[in-house]
ZADO-253522 format. One record per residue (C-alpha): residue number from 0; residue in three letters; x, y, z. Coordinates in steps of 0.001 Angstrom, whole numbers. Example, Ala and Ser with C-alpha at 12.3 -4.5 7.8 and 13.67 -1.06 7.14 Angstrom:
BEGIN
<r lumvo="0" vexmi="ALA" xx="12300" yy="-4500" zz="7800"/>
<r lumvo="1" vexmi="SER" xx="13670" yy="-1060" zz="7140"/>
***
This chain:
BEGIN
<r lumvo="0" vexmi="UNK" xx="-62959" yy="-1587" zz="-39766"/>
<r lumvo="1" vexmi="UNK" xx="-59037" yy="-2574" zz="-40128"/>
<r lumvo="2" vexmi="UNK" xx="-57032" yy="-3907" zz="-37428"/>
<r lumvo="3" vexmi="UNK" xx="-53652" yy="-3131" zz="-37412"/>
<r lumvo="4" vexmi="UNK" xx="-51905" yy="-6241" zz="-35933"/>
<r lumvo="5" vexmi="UNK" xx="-48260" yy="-4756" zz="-35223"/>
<r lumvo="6" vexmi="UNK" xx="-49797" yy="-1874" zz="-33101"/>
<r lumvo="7" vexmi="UNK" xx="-51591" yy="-4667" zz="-30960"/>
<r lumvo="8" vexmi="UNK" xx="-48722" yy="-6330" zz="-30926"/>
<r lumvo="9" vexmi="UNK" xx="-46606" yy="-3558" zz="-29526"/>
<r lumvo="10" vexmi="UNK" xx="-49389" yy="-2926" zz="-26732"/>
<r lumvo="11" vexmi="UNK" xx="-48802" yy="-6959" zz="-25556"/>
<r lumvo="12" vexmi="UNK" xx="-45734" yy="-6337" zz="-25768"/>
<r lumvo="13" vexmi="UNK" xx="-46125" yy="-3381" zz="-23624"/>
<r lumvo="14" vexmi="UNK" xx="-48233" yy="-4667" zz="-21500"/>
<r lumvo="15" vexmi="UNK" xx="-46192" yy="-8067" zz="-21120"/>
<r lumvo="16" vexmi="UNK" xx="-43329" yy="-6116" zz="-20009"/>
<r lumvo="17" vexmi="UNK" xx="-44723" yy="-3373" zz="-17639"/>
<r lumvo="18" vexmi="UNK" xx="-45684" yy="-6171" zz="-15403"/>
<r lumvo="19" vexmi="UNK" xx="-42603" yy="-7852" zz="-15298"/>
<r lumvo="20" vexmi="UNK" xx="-40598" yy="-6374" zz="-12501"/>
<r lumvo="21" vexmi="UNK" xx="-37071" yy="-4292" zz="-13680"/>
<r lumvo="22" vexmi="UNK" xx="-35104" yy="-7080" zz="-12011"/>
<r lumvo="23" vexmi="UNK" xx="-36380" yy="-9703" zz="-13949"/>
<r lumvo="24" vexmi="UNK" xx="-35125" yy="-8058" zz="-16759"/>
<r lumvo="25" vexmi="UNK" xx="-31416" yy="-8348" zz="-16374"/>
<r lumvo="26" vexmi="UNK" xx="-29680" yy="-10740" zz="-18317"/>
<r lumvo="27" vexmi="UNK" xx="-25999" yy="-12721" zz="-17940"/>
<r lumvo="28" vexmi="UNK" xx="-23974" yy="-9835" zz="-20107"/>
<r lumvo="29" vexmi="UNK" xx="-25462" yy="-7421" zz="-16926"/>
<r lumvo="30" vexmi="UNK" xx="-22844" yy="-9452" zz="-14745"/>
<r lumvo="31" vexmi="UNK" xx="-19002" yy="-9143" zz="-14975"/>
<r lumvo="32" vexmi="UNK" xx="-16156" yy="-11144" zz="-13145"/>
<r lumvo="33" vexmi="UNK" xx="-13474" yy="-9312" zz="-11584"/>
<r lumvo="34" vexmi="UNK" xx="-10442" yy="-9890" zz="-9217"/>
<r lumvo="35" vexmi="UNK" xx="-10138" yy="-8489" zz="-5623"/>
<r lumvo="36" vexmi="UNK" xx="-6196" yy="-8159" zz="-4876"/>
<r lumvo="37" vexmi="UNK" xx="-3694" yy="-9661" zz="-6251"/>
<r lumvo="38" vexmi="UNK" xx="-2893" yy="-13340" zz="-6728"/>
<r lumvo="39" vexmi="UNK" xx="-1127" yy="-14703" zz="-3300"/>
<r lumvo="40" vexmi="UNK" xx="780" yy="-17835" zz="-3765"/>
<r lumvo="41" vexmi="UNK" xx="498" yy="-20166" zz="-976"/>
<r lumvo="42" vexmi="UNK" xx="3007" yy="-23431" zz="-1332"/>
<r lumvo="43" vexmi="UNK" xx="2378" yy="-24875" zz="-4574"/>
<r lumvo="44" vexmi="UNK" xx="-831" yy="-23288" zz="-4890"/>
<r lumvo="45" vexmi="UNK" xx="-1786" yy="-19697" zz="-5570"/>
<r lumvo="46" vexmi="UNK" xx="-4987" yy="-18565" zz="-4246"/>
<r lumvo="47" vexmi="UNK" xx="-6948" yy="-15869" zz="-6338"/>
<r lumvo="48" vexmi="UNK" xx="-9674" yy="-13927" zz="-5016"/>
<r lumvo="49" vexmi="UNK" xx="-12720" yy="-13328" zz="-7467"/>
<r lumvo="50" vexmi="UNK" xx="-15939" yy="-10901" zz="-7043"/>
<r lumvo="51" vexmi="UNK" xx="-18973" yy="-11478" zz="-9578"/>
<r lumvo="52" vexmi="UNK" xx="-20801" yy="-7587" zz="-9952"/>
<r lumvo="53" vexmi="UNK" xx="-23899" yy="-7303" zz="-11090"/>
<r lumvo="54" vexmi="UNK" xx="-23121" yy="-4251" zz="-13746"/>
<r lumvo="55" vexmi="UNK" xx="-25804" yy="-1794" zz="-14129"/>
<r lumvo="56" vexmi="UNK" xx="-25370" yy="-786" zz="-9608"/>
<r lumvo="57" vexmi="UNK" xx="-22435" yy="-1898" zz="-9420"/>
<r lumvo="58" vexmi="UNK" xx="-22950" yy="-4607" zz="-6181"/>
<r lumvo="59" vexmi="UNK" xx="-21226" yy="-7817" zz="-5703"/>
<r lumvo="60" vexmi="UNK" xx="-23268" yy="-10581" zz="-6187"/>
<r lumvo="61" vexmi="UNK" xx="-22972" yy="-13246" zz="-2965"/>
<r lumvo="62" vexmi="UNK" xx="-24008" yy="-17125" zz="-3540"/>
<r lumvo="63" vexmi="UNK" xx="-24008" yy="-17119" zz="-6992"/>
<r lumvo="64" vexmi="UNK" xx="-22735" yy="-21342" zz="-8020"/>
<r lumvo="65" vexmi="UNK" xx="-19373" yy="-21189" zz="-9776"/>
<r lumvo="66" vexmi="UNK" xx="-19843" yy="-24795" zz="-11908"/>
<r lumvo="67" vexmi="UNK" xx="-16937" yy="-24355" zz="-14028"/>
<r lumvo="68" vexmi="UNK" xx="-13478" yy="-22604" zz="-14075"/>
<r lumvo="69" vexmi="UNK" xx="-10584" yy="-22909" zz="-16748"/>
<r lumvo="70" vexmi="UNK" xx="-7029" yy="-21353" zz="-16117"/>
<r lumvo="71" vexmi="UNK" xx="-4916" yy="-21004" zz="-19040"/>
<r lumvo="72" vexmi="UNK" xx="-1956" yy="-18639" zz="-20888"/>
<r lumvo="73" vexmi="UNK" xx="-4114" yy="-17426" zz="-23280"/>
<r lumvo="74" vexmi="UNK" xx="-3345" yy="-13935" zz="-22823"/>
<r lumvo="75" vexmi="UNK" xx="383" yy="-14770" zz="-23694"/>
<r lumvo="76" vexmi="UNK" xx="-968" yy="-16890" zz="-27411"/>
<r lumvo="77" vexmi="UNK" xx="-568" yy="-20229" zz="-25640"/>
<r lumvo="78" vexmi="UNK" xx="-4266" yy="-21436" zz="-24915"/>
<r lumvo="79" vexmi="UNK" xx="-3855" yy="-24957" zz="-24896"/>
<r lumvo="80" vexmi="UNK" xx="-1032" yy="-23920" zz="-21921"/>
<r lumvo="81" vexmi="UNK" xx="-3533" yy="-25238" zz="-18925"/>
<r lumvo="82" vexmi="UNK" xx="-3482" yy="-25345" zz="-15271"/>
<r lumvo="83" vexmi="UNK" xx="-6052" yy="-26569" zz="-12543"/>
<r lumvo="84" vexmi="UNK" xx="-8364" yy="-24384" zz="-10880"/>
<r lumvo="85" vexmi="UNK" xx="-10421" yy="-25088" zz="-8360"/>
<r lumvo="86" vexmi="UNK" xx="-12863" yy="-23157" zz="-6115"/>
<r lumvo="87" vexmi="UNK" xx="-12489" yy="-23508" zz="-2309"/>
<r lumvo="88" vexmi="UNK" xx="-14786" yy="-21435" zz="494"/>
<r lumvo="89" vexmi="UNK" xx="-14492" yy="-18017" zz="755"/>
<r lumvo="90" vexmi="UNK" xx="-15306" yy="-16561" zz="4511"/>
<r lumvo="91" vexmi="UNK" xx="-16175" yy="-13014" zz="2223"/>
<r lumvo="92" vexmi="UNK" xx="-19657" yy="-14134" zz="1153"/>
<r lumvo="93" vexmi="UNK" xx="-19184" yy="-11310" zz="-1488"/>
<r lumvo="94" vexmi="UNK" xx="-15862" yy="-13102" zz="-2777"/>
<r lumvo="95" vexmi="UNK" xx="-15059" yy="-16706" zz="-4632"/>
<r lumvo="96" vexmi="UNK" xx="-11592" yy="-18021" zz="-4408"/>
<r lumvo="97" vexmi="UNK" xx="-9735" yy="-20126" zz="-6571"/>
<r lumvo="98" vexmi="UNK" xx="-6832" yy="-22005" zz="-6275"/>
<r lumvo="99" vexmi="UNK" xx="-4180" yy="-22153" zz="-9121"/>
<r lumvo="100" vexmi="UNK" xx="-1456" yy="-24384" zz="-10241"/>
<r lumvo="101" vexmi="UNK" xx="653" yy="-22600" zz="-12882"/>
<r lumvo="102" vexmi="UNK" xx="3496" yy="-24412" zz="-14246"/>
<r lumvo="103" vexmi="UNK" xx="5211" yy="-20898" zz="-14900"/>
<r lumvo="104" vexmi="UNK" xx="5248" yy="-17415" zz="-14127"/>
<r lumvo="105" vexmi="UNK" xx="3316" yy="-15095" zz="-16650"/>
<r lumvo="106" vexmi="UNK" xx="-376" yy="-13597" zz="-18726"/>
<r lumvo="107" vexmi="UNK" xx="-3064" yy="-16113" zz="-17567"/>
<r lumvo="108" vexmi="UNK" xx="-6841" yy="-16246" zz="-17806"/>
<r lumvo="109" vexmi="UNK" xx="-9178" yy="-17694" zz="-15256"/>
<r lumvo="110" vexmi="UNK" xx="-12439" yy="-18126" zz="-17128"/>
<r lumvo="111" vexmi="UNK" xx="-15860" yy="-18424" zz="-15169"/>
<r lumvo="112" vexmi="UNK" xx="-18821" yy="-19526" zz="-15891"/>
<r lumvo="113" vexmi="UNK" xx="-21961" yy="-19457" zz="-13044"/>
<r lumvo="114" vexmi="UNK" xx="-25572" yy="-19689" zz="-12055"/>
<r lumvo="115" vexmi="UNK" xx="-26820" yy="-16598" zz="-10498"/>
<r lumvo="116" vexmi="UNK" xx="-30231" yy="-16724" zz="-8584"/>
<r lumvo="117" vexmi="UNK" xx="-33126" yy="-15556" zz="-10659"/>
<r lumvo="118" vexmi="UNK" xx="-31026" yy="-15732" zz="-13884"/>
<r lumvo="119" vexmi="UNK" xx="-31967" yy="-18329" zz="-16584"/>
<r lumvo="120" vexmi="UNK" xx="-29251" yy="-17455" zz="-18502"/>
<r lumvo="121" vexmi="UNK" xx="-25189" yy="-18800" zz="-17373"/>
<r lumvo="122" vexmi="UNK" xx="-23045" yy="-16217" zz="-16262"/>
<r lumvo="123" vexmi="UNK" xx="-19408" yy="-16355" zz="-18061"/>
<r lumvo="124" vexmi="UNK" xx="-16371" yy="-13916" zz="-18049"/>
<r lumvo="125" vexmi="UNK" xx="-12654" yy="-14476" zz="-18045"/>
<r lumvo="126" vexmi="UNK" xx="-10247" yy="-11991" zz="-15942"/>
<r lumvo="127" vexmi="UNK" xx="-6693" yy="-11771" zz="-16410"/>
<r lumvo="128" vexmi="UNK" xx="-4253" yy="-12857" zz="-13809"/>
<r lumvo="129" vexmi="UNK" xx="-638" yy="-11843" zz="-13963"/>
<r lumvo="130" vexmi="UNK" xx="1236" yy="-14829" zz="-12241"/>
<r lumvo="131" vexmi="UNK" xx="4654" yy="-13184" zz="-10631"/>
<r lumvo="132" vexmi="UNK" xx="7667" yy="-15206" zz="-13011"/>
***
């Protein structure tokens, strides 16, 4: 008798994967940062307001640990153009918000990156912000 290995294979596999619930099966591209209004400068500050949605329903994702945050002008060809960002409490579970410090008016990029309960994986995205000149 002949055993055919890759058919076994595919029936672990199979197997392996029925049992593993759907949401266990997501992965950090499933996830996308976007903003929620428009940037609203306060002083020398500008606060931006920042939902994470989990892609495939379309919900925002609440309590997810923003670790690391970059603002820069890439989206005008000037990348090494930075500014600070940092996060500060949201009352809007559903919402993170940032504060900005641009030097200027103009195409910026606020670049994420997070840990998302039950992900292994980091969560990163950028999202344009348009900072009035």
């Amino acid at each position: 008798m002949h055993f055919n290995h890759s058919i076994a294979g595919a029936i672990a596999f199979a197997l392996t994967t029925a049992s593993v619930p759907p949401a266990a099966l997501t992965a950090a591209q499933d996830y996308r940062f976007e903003t929620a209004g428009p940037p609203v400068k306060s002083g020398k500050t500008t606060v931006v307001k920042i939902r994470l949605v989990h892609i495939p329903d379309g919900k925002p994702v609440p309590r997810a640990v923003i670790f690391q945050s970059r603002f820069d002008m890439g989206p005008d060809g000037m990348a090494s153009m930075t500014a600070p960002a940092k996060l500060v409490r949201s009352s809007d579970a559903n919402l993170y918000q940032v504060e900005v410090e641009p030097q200027m008016g103009g195409n910026w990029a606020l670049g994420l990156s997070a840990k998302v309960q039950g992900e292994t994986e980091t969560v990163s995205g950028s999202v344009p912000i348009t900072i009035p000149k």
